[in-house]
N, C-alpha and C positions, 0 to 999 in steps of 0.2 A: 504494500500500500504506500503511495506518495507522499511523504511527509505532511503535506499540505490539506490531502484530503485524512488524513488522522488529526489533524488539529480541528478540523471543519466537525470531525465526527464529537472532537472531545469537548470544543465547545458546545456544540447542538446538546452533548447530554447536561451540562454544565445549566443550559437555559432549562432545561426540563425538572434542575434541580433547583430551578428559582433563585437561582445564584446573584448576589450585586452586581450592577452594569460597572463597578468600579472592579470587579473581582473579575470580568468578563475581559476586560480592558487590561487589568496585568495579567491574565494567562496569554494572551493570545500576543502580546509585546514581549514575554516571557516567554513562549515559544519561538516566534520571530527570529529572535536572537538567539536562538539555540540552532535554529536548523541555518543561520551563517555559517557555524561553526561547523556542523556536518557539511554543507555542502561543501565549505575548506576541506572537507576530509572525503570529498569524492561518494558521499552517503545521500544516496536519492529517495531509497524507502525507508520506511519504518524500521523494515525486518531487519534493516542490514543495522540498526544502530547497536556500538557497543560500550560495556563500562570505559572505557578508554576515549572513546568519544567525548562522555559525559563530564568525566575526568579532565578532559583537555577545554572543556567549555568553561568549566568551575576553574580553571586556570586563568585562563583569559578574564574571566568576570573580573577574577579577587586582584588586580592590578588597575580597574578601574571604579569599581565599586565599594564601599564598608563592608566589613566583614558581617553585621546584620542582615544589608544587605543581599549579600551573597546567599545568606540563609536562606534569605524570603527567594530568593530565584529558587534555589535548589530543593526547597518547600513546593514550590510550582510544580516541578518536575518530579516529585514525585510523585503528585497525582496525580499527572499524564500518565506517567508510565503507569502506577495499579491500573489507571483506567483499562489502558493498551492491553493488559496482560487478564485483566477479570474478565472481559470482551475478546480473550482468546486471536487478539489480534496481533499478539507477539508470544511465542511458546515461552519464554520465562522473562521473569521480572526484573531486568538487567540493574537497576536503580536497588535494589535493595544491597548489592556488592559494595556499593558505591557507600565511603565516609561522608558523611555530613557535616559540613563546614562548621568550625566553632566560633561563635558569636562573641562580638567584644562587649566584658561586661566594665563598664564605665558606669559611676557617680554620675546623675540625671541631679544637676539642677534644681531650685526650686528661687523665689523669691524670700527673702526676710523680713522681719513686720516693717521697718523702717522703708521697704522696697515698695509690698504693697501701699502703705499710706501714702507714700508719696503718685503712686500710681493715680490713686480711687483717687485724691483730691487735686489733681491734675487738671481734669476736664472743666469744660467751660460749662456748666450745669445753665446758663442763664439763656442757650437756645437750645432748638430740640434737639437738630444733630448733637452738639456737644455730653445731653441730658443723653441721649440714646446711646453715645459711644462709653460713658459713666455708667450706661445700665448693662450693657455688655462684660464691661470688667468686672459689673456686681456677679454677674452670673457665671461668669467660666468662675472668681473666685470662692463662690456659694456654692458651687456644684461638682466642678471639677468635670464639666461633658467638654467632649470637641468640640473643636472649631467645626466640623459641617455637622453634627449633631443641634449645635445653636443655628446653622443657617437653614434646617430643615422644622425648627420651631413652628409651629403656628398660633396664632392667639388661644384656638381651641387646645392648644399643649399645655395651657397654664392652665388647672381646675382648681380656683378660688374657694371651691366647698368644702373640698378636702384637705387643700395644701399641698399638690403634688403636679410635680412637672411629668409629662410625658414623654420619654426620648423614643427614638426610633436610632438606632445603632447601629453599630456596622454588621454587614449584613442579613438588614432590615432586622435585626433584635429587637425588640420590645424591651422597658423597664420604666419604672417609675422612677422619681427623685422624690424626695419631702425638698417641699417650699418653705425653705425658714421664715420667721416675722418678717426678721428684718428684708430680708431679699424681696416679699409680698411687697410691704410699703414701696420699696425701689418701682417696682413691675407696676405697680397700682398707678402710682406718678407717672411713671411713662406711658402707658397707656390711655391716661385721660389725655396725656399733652400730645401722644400721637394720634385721636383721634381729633384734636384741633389741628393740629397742623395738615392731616391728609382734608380735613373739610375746610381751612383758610385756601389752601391750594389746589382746590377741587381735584385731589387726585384719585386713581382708582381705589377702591380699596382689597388691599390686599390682603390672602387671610396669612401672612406670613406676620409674625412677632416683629422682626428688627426688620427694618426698611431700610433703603436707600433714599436720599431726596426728592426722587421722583414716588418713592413711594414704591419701589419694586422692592423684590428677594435682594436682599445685600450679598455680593459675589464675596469668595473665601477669600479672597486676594485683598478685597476690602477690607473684611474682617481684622485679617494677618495685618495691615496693613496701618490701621488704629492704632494696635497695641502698641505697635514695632515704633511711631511717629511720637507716644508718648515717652518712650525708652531713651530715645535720641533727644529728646524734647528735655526731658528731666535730668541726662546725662548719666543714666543708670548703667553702672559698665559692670563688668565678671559675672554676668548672671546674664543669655537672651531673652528677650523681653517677647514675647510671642505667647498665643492663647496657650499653647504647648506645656508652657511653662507653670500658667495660672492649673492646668490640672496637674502637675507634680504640687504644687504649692499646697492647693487644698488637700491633695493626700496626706500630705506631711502633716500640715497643721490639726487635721481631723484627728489623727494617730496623735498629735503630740497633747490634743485637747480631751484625750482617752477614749478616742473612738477604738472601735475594734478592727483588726483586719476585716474577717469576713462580710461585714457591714460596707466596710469601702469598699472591697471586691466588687460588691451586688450593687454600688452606685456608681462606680467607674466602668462597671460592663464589662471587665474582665472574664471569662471564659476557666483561666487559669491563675489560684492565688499568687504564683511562682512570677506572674507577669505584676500583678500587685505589690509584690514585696522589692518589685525594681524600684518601682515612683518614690522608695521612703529610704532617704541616704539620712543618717542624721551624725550630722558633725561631734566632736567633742561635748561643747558646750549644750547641745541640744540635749547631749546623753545627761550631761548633767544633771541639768534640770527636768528631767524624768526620774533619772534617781532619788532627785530632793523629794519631788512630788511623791513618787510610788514603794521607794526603799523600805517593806515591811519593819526592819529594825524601827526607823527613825519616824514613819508614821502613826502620830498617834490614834489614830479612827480605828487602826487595825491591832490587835495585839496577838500576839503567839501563845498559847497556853500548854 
């Protein structure tokens, strides 16, 4: 079979499997660049591909790409190839032969309280845009959801009776949030002042939360683009200032405020606790001060008997 038409078959099962149009888009870019690499090596079908093939593809990546990265291709690839092989369309599973790139684990980042404040009291709150890009940072810092998680908002995502934001996730996951008070009051102001401004400016209305000034869907570029202007703005340096950042932040802070891990798993959308316990680096000093607070000796609420 032609390279080409096994990738046609493995996406068609991929749609069947109601797969994200964003997951649809790196397999088939992820493929792309893999059958380069074969065709470099003179491999026109499926059948002929070998570990060494693959091997030599995962060579070429890790020279242009992070070793994360690299992961997430070779994560790709392996579920072409079970595909190819439960589908009997290659007699063995050549990919399972094959090591799996190891992943750089690196210290992620977070904001510090002196960071955030200086962030949240930044913005010009005295017109709408300014009040909307303030209510933004209220929310990736209240929430800890992505950046296209906020841009997939709709007003109906925010349910006032219960207190609970609606996310929709990566690939289309469902989960609730709790709507803290404070975050409500935020939402509740912006939304009376953005239903003046779309009726001052007779514009459409849209059922999306965060707008543009015309009143459309806000692009993720824009989004990215807020945060990133207040960063440079405020002259915030050793930490990047991106919505990215605001959900490492509220991980940390939730943990160091005694939330539980598996509580923040199930609000960050994690799948896996293992991907959870990355967002929470805590410094020296941070250790500290959870010692002070939690150190069964030295607290007195708790005693030993």
């Amino acid at each position: 079979m032609l390279l080409s038409e096994s990738k046609k078959r493995f996406l068609r099962r991929c749609i069947a499997l109601n797969l994200a149009e964003g997951t649809l888009q790196k397999y088939d870019k992820t493929l792309n660049r893999f059958f380069v690499t074969c065709l470099d090596r003179n491999v026109q079908n499926v059948e002929e591909i070998t570990s060494d093939d693959i091997r030599e593809h995962l060579a070429r990546l890790s020279k242009a790409v992070s070793p994360n990265t690299l992961k997430v291709y070779f994560d790709t690839l392996k579920s072409y190839f079970h595909y190819l092989y439960r589908d009997k369309i290659i007699p063995e599973n050549i990919i399972d032969v094959v090591e799996a790139p190891k992943m750089e684990r690196k210290e992620i980042p977070a904001f510090n309280r002196f960071e955030v404040e200086t962030i949240l009291n930044a913005f010009d709150k005295g017109t709408f845009l300014g009040f909307r890009n303030y209510t933004i940072a209220c929310i990736f810092f209240a929430t800890g959801i992505r950046r296209e998680e906020l841009s997939k908002l709709y007003i109906s995502s925010i349910n006032l009776d219960v207190n609970i934001i609606k996310i929709v996730g990566k690939g289309r996951k469902h989960r609730d949030i709790p709507l803290s008070q404070t975050l409500r009051k935020v939402i509740l102001k912006y939304l009376k002042r953005r239903t003046e401004y779309v009726a001052e400016n007779k514009l459409f209305k849209s059922p999306y939360l965060i707008i543009n000034k015309d009143g459309e869907k806000l692009s993720l570029s824009t989004i990215s683009g807020i945060i990133n202007k207040i960063g440079k703005d405020e002259n915030i340096t050793g930490v990047r200032v991106s919505p990215h950042t605001f959900r490492h932040t509220f991980a940390k802070f939730f943990l160091l405020n005694g939330g539980d891990l598996f509580s923040l798993q199930k609000m960050l959308g994690h799948s896996d606790i293992e991907m959870t316990k990355r967002y929470v680096e805590l410094n020296t000093v941070e250790l500290k001060v959870q010692n002070d607070k939690f150190n069964p000796f030295d607290n007195v609420s708790w005693k030993y008997y």
